[in-house]
N, C-alpha and C positions, 0 to 999 in steps of 0.2 A: 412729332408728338402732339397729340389734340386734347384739350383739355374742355368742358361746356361746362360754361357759369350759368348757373340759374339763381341770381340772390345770394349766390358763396360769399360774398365778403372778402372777410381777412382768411378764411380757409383758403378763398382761390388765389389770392396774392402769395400766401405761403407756399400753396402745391405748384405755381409757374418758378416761386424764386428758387424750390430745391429743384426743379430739372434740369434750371439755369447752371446749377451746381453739377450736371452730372456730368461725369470722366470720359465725355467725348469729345474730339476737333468741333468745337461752334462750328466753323464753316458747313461740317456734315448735317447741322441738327435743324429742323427748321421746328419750331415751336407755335402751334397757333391755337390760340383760344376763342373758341364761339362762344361768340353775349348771344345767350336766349333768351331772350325778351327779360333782363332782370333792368330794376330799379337800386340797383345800389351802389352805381359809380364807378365799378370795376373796370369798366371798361376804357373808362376815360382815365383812371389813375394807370394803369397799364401802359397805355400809348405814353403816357407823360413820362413814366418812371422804368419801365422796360423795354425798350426801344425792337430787342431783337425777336419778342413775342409781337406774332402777325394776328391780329383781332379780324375774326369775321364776324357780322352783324346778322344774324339771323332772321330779323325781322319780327322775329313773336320767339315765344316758348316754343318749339317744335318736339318738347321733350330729349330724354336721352339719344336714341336711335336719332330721331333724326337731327339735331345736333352734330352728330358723330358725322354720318352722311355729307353734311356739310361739306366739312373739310375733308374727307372722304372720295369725293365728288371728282377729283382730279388726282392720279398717283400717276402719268407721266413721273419718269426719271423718279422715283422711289423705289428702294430696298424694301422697308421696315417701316410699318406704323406701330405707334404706341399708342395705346389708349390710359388713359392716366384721371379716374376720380377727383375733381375739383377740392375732394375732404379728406386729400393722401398727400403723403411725402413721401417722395423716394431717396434712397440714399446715394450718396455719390457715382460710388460705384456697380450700379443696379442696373445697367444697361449692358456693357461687355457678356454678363454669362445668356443673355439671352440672346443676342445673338449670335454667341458662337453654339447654341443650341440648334439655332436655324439654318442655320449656313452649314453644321454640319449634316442635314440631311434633307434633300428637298419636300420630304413626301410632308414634314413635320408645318402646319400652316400656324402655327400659336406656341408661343411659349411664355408660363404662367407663374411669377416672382413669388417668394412666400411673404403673404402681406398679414402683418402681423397688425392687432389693436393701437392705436394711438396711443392711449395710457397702458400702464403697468395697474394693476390691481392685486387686491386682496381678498384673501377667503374667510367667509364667516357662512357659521352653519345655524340654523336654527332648532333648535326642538322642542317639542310641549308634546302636550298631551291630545288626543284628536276625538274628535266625536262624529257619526254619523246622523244625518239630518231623516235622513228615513223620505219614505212618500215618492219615490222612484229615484232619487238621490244616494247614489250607495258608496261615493265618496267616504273616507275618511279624513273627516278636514281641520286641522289644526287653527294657524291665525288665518289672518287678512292682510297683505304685503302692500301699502298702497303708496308709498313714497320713499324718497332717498334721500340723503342730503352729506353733502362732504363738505368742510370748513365753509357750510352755513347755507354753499349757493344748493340747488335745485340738481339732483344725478340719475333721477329715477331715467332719462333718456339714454344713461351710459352703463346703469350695471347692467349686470349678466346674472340671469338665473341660470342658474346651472343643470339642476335638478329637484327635486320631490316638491313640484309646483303643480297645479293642474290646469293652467291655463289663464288667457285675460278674460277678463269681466268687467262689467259696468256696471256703475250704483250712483245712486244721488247724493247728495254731501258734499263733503269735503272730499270724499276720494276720489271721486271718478272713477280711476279704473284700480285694479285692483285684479290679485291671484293670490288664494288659495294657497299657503302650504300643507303637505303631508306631515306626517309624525316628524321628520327629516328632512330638513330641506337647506339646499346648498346654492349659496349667491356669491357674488364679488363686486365689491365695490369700486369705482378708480382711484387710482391713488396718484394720480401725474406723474411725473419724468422724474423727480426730483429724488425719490429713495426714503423721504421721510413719511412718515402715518399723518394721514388726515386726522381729523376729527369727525365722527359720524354719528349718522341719527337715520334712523329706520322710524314709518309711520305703522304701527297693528292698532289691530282690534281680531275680536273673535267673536261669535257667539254666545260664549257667555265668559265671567272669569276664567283666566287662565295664570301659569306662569312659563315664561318662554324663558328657554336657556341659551344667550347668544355664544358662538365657540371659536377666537378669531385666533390660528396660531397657539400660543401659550396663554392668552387671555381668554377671561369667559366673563360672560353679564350675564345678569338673571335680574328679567325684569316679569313684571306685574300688568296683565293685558286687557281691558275691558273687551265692551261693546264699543263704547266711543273709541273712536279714531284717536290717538294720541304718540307723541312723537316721543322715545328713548335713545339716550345714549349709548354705543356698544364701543365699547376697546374695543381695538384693533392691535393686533399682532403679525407677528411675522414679516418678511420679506416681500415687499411687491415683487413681481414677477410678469413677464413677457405670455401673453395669449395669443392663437393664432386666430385669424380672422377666416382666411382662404389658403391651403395649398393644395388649390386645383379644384374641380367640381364635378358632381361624382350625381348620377343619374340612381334615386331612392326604388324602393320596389312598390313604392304607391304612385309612381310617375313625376315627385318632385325633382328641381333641380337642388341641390342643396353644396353647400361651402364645405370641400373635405376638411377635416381637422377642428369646426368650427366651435368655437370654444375651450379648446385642450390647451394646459400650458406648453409655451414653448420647451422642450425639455430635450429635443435635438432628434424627437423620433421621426421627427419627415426629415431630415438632413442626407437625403438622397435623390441624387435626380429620377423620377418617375413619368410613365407616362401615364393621363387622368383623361377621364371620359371626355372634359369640356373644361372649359377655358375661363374666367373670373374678370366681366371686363372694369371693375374696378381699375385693376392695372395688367395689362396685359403687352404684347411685344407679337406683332401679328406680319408675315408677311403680304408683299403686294400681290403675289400671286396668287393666293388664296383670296384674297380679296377678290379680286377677278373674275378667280371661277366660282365660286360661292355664292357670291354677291354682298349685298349691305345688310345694312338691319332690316327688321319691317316696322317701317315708324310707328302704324297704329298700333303699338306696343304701349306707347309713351313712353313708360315709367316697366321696369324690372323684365325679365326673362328674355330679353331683348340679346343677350348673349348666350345664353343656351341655348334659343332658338338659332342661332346663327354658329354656333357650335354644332348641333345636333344634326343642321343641314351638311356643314362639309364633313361631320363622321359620316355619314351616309354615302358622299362621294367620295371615302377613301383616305381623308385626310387627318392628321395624325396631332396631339398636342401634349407638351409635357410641362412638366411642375419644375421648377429651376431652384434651389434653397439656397445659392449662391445672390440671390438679388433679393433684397431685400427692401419692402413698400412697407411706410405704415399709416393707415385709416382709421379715419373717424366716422363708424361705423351707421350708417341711415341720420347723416346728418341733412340731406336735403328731406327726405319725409321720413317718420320716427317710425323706425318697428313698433308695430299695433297702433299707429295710427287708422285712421278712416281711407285715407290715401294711399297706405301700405295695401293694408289687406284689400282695398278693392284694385288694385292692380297686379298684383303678388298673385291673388287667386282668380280673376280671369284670364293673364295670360299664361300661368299655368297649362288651365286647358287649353286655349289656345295651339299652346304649344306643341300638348297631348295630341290634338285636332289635327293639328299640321303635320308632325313629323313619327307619332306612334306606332307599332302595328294594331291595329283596328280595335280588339279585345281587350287592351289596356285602357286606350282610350276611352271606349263606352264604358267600360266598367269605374274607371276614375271620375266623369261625368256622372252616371250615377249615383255615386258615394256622395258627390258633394252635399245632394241632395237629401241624401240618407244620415248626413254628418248634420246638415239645419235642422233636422227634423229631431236631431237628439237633442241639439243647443236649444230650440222651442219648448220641448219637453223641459230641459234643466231650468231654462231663464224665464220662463211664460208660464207653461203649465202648473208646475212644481211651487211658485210663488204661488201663483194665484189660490191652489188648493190649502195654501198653509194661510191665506190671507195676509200675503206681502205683498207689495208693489214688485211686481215682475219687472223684467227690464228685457228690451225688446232691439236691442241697439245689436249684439251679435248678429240674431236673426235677419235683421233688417239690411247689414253688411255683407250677407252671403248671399241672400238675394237679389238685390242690386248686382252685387260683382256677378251670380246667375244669368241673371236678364241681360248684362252687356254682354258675358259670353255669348249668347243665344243670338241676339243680333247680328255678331260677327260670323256665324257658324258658314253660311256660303262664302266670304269671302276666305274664313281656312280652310273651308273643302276645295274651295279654288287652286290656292297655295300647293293644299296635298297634293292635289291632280298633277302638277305643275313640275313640285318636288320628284314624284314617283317616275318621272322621265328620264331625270339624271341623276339618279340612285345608283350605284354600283355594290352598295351592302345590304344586304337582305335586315329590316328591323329587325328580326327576330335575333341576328345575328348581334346586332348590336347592344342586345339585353344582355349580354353577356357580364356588361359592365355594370348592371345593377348592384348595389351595393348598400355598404355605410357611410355616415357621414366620416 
């Protein structure tokens, strides 16, 4: 089992103590955590306090993949690698159905746990009234969603918009960032393990006066919204309830990789063993022999698609992966960099294409390439142009983010054509073929 600390803390102490916990002979299990260049003493409390976890030193950050690689590096005498997120816990018995998943059929190289949210949450709905800004704007847009807060600490890093949102954005103030609801819009807040209701508080503003109606369960708030930013209390109702994160990952028809199920309450509808385009390596159960033929990660990944890509290459030679709802993972979902961070979106969307680059049929690729360009060029228009004609302070930070993450794709583009060249030798499934699995989340 290989676990890579980067700065995880008490996450990474928690996710080695439950594997420690899992329903195998110790003697079979060899457990080893890489310190990637972190500063916060993990590594040294480990050795003191977990004797049977073998710490490898990295030397620096080498990011995920290569981390992974690391301990990677040598599978003499291994069955089964686990790969297991520094911000997950597994449960006891979460090992056994994945490998009798593997072992009953060779061709199968991965099998994929259903890893559900760390916390349980609640649903609360918003609705008001919406107004159109006009001037190439033709949104309909209700408030301004800029913060979270559950018994008082800071969650805007843990809910989940759901729906009728339009996206992040960036502003000066107090908000920083900040989305856009429609007439309707549908969020969750967490609510912890524990089965009782937090206490919450939502940050709006809008445009101009409004009144927003919050809908949690059997409770409703109606509050009163400015322009300024200001922070309301909403009841909360109903039952926390179990989210899924990943069961399985599922190839989109714009060329994303994206988490099947993601977002959906657990409610028992994946509770069947399936097989999925690609594999989730938050936590994952991979044999060695795919390892082998396949190969590793590609480190210049760094950070994200680092398992799709490595997914997508052994579909292509043949190899097979399924979703197991008998093992059960739970995560703490972009807890090393924040969804919609700066560090998200610029590694999320270059090796996107990257990936496109490397392992696509060609026409997908360029035409996804393309779009991205076609996609900054709307965000310009919304966040730059559109201000400036109404005489607002535009905000340039989106724009600024896609092309960056552009320009580093662009840089890499020989060494993924390289990759292709490479790939396309020991292919045995025609891409076209493999679009079959285009799908939904």
């Amino acid at each position: 089992m290989v676990v890579v600390n980067h700065n995880g803390g008490a996450l990474t102490r928690s996710c080695l103590a439950s594997l420690l916990q899992s329903d195998w002979p110790a003697a079979a299990l060899d457990i080893v955590m890489v310190e990637n260049g972190s500063t916060d003493g993990v590594a040294a409390r480990v050795r003191a306090e977990m004797p049977a976890v073998r710490v490898l030193d990295a030397g620096g950050n080498l990011g995920f993949g290569g981390g992974c690689n690391l301990a990677l590096s040598d599978l003499d005498g291994v069955d089964y690698v686990a790969l297991v997120n520094n911000d997950a816990e597994v449960d006891p018995g979460w090992l056994a159905p994945l490998v009798d998943v593997l072992e009953a059929d060779p061709s199968v190289g991965a099998a994929n746990p259903k890893i559900l949210f760390a916390d349980r949450f609640v649903d609360i709905r918003l609705t008001s009234e919406t107004a159109v800004r006009g001037m190439g704007d033709r949104r309909r847009l209700g408030v301004r969603l800029s913060g979270a807060r559950v018994n008082g600490q800071d969650a805007s890093e843990r809910w989940q918009l759901v729906s009728g949102f339009w996206g992040l954005e960036h502003a000066g103030g107090g908000e920083g960032t900040f989305e856009w609801t429609s007439g309707d819009a549908h969020l969750r807040v967490p609510a912890g393990r524990s089965g009782e209701l937090p206490v919450c508080e939502l940050r709006l503003a809008a445009d101009d006066d409004r009144t927003v109606v919050a809908r949690s369960g059997d409770r409703s708030t109606e509050v009163h919204v400015t322009r300024e930013p200001a922070w309301h209390r909403i009841a909360l109702g109903g039952d926390p309830f179990d989210v899924l994160n990943n069961v399985g990952s599922v190839l989109l028809a714009d060329g994303h990789g994206a988490d099947r199920g993601y977002l959906e309450r657990d409610d028992g509808q994946f509770d069947e063993v399936e097989e999925v385009f690609a594999w989730c390596g938050a936590a994952v159960l991979l044999s060695s022999e795919y390892l082998e033929r396949v190969g590793l990660f590609e480190e210049h990944y760094f950070l994200y698609y680092e398992d799709f890509d490595l997914s997508w290459r052994g579909r292509a030679q043949g190899w097979r992966y399924f979703y197991v709802p008998g093992s059960v993972v739970r995560h703490v979902h972009s807890a090393s960099s924040v969804e919609g961070s700066r560090l998200f979106q610029h590694y999320d969307e270059r090796n996107r294409l990257l990936t496109l680059t490397r392992n696509a049929p060609t026409g997908l690729a360029l035409r996804e390439v393309g779009r991205h360009l076609l996609i900054t060029g709307s965000y310009a228009r919304r966040d730059i142009l559109v201000p400036l004609a109404r005489r607002r302070p535009p905000s340039v930070e989106t724009v600024r983010r896609r092309l960056r993450a552009y320009g580093a794709y662009v840089r890499m583009v020989p060494e993924a054509l390289a990759g292709r060249r490479r790939l396309a030798t020991r292919g045995r499934v025609a891409g076209e073929e493999l679009l079959r699995w285009m799908g939904e989340r």
